[in-house]
N, C-alpha and C positions, 0 to 999 in steps of 0.2 A: 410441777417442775421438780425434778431431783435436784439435791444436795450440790450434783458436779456440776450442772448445767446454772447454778441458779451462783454459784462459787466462779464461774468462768463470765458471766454476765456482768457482776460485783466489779470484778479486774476489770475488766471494758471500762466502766461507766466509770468509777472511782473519780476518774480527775478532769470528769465530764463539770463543767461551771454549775449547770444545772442539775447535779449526780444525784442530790436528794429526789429532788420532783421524780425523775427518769426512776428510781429504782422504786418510788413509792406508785408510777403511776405508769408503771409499764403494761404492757396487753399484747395477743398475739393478734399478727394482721394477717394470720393464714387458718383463723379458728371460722368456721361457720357453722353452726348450729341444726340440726332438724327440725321442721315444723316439730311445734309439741315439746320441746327439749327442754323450755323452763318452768314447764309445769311441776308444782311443788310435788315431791316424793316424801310418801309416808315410810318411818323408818322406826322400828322395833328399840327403846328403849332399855336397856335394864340398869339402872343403876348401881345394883349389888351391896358387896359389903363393905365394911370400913372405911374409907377414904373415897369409893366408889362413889357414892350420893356428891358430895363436895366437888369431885372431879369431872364427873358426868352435869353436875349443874353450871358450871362453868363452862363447858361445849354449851350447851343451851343459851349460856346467856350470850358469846359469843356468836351464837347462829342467828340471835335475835335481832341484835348488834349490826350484823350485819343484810340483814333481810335475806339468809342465804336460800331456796327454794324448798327446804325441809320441813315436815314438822313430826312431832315426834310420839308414837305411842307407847308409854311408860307402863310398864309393869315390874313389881313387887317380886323379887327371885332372891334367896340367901342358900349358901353354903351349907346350911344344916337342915334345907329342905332333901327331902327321899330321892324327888328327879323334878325334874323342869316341870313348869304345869304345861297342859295342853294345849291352855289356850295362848302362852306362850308362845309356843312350837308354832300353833296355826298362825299368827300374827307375823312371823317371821318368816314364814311359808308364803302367807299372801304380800308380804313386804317386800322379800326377798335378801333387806338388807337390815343389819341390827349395829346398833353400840352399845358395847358394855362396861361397866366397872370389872371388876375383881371382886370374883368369888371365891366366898374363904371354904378352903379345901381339908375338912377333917382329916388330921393324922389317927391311922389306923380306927380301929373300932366297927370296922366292915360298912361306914357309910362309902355309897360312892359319889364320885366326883364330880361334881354338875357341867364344867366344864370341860368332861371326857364326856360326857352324855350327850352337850349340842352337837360337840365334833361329831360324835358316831350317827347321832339322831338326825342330821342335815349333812352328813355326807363331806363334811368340810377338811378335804383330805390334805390342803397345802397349808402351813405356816409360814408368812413371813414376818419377818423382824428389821426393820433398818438400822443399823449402828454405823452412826458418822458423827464429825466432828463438827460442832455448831459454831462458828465463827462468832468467839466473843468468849466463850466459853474455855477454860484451862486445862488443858489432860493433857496425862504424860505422854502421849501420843498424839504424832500428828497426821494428817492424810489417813486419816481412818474410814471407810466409804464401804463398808459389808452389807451387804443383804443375806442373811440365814432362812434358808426356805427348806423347813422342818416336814415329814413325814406327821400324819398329824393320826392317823385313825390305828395303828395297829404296832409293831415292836414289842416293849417291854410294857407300852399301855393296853397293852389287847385286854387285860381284864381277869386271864385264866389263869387263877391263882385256888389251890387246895391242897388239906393238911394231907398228906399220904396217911403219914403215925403219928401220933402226938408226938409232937419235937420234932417232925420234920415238913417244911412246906415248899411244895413245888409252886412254881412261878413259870409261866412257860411265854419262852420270845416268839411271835408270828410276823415272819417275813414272805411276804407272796409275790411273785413276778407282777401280778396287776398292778400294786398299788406302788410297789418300787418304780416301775415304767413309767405312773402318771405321776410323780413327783418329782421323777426327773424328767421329765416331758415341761411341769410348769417350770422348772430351776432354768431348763435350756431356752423356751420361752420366752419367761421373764429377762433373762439376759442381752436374749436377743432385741427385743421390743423399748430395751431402756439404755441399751448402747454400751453394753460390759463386753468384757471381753475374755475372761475366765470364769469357770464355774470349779470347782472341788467338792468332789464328794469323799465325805467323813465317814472313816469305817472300824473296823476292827475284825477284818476276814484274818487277820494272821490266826485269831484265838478261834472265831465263831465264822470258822470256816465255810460252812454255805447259807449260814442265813446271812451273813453280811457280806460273804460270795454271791450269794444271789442279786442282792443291791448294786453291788458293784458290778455284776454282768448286766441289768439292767440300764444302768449307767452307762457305761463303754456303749452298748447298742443305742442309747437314746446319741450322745456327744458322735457319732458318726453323723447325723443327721445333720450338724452345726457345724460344719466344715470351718468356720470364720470365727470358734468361738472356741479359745484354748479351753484342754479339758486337763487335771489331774487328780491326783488323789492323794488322800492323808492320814493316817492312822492316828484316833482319837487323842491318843494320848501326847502324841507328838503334837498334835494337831493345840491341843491348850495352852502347851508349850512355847509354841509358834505365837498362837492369840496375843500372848504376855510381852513378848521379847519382840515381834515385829509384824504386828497387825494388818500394817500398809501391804504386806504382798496378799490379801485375799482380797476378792471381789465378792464373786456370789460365792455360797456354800449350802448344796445341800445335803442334807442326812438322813437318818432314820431316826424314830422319834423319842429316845429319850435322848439321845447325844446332839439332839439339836434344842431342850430345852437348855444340856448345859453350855453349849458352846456359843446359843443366841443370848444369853444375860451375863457369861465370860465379856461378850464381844460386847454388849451395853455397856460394863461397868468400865471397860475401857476408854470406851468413846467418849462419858460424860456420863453415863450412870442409868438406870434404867428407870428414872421420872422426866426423861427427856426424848427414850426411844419409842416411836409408833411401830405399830404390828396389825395383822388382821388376818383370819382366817377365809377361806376360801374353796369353793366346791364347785361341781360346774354348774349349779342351781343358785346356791346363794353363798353369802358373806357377813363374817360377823369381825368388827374393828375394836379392838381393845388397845390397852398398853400392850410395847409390842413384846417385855422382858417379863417374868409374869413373879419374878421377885420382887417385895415391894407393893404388887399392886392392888394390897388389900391393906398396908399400912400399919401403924399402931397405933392404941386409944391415945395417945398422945397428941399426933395431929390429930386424929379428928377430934379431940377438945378442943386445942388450939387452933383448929380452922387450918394449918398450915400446907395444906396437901398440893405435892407440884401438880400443875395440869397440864404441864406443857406436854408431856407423852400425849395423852389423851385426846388433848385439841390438835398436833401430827396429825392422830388415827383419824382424825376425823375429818383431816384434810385428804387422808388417803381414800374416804369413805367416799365425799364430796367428789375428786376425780372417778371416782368409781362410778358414780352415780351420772357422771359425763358434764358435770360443771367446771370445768378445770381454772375458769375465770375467778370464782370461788375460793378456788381451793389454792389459788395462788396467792390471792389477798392475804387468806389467814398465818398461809407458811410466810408469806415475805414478814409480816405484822408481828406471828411471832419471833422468827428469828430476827428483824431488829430490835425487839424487848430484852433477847439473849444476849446482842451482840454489846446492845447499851448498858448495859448494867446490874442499870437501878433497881429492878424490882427479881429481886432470886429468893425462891425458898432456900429452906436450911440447906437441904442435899446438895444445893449449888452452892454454898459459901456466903449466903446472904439471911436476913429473917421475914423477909417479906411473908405475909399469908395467901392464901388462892386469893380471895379476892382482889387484892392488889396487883397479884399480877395478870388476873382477867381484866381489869378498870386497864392495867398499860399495854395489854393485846388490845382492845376495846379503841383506845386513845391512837394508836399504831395503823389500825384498819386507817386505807386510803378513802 
């Protein structure tokens, strides 16, 4: 259930005598299932680094908690490993589907990035991100409902970087017609399939005139296609601009891919911070669900001494994993469970205003579950 549909249900029911029961014990009477459809699915664990283990064990125990149909293969992956192991890669391959922590991404020193490796290594060409306002929760803004769907394999992360002379290094941007088409093919999709009704694509053609001309013409060709489905465009810089001073006029947004890392954790911090936004990558083969702002999602020694790390992003993604996975009865429990724990209170880590630890606020998703 999205954010608006589950925010328009709330208004209904509110001053329903039985409002609580109704909203903890709602169900759809137009769901029917396929033979086969609750058989448990095996799903590619990685718990990662810093905060990672804490935030991923917390999904689990909540999965457990709930008897959801999953169970999970765990492997051993950090940030200052060379690349992914193999039998990673194959486990995920036969999976199809994975969740992760946050893996810590060495600044410079020529390691590369484990988490440009799975994008590239599995083909996982779309990023999304949801940044909305959780009811219960305080931000300077209100009516905030974004979904950021990021170019995920190529741009300024394409990789082709070398020193020409000493003191000078070329860094080179790759923009292609292929991969611009499919990620605005899924941006126009996704809008379509969840009931939006604007997409923007984020560019910067006035400077980098045809590689992000090329984006944009692939854009304009895909948004003919959606007749039903306003389309415009935004020059980055305006575009951050915009994010700060009045959030409420974007819907979807897609990009190219480094302006959609900074415009998807702009548009988190907005909403309520990015330990509360879900995200997950996406290919036409497989999918991997992480936090969805990727500031933050490896933490500092701090919480994880302290045990204090949010999990609320990460239990989202995994409610995003769960409808993925074609359980949406699931995946409704644990979104309604969490956002009334957000909406009550009581139990908020620090980054929300509160000192509750993860544990505590897994025990009141846990006590929440219908």
């Amino acid at each position: 259930m999205s954010h608006r549909s589950f925010s328009i249900l709330k208004r209904v029911i509110t001053h329903h005598p039985n409002s609580s029961h109704l909203l903890s014990s709602q169900r759809s009477v137009t769901y029917m299932p396929r033979p086969g459809d609750g058989a448990p699915r095996p799903v590619t664990l990685i718990p990662g680094d810093g905060i990672g283990p804490l935030v991923t064990g917390a999904v689990e125990q909540v999965m457990e908690a709930m008897h959801a149909p999953v169970h999970f293969e765990k492997y051993e992956v950090h940030g200052d490993m060379k690349q992914v192991p193999q039998e990673v890669l194959d486990s995920i391959r036969k999976n199809k589907v994975c969740l992760k922590g946050g893996l810590m991404t060495p600044v410079g020193g020529g390691v590369n990035s484990l988490n440009m490796q799975l994008r590239k290594e599995l083909d996982l060409y779309a990023s999304l991100v949801n940044c909305f306002n959780l009811p219960g929760l305080p931000t300077r803004h209100e009516n905030v409902d974004i979904a950021v769907v990021r170019e995920n394999t190529e741009g300024e992360y394409s990789g082709l970087e070398h020193e020409v002379v000493p003191g000078v290094v070329e860094s080179l941007k790759v923009i292609t017609k292929f991969c611009s088409e499919r990620i605005a093919k899924y941006a126009f999709e996704y809008a379509y399939l969840n009931g939006r009704k604007k997409v923007t694509a984020v560019h910067k053609a006035n400077i980098m005139k045809l590689a992000d001309g090329l984006f944009l013409e692939s854009c304009r060709e895909v948004a003919t296609k959606y007749p039903g489905i306003k389309y415009n465009e935004i020059i980055v810089d305006n575009c951050c601009m915009q994010l700060v001073s009045r959030p409420e006029q974007f819907d979807v947004m897609v990009t190219p891919n480094l302006y959609g890392n900074l415009v998807a954790n702009t548009a988190a911090g907005i909403a309520g911070g990015t330990g509360v936004m879900p995200g997950g990558n996406a290919g036409a083969d497989y999918a991997v669900f992480e936090q969805g702002a990727s500031a933050g999602n490896v933490g500092n020694t701090n919480l994880v001494e302290q045990r204090r790390a949010n999990p609320i992003a990460l239990l989202l993604s995994s409610a995003m994993m769960l409808r993925h996975l074609q359980f949406p009865s699931f995946a409704d429990r644990l979104e309604t469970a969490v956002k009334h724990v957000i909406s009550e209170g009581k139990y908020r880590t620090k980054d929300l205003g509160g000192d509750s630890t993860t544990q505590q606020v897994v025990d009141a998703v846990v006590a929440a579950l219908d």
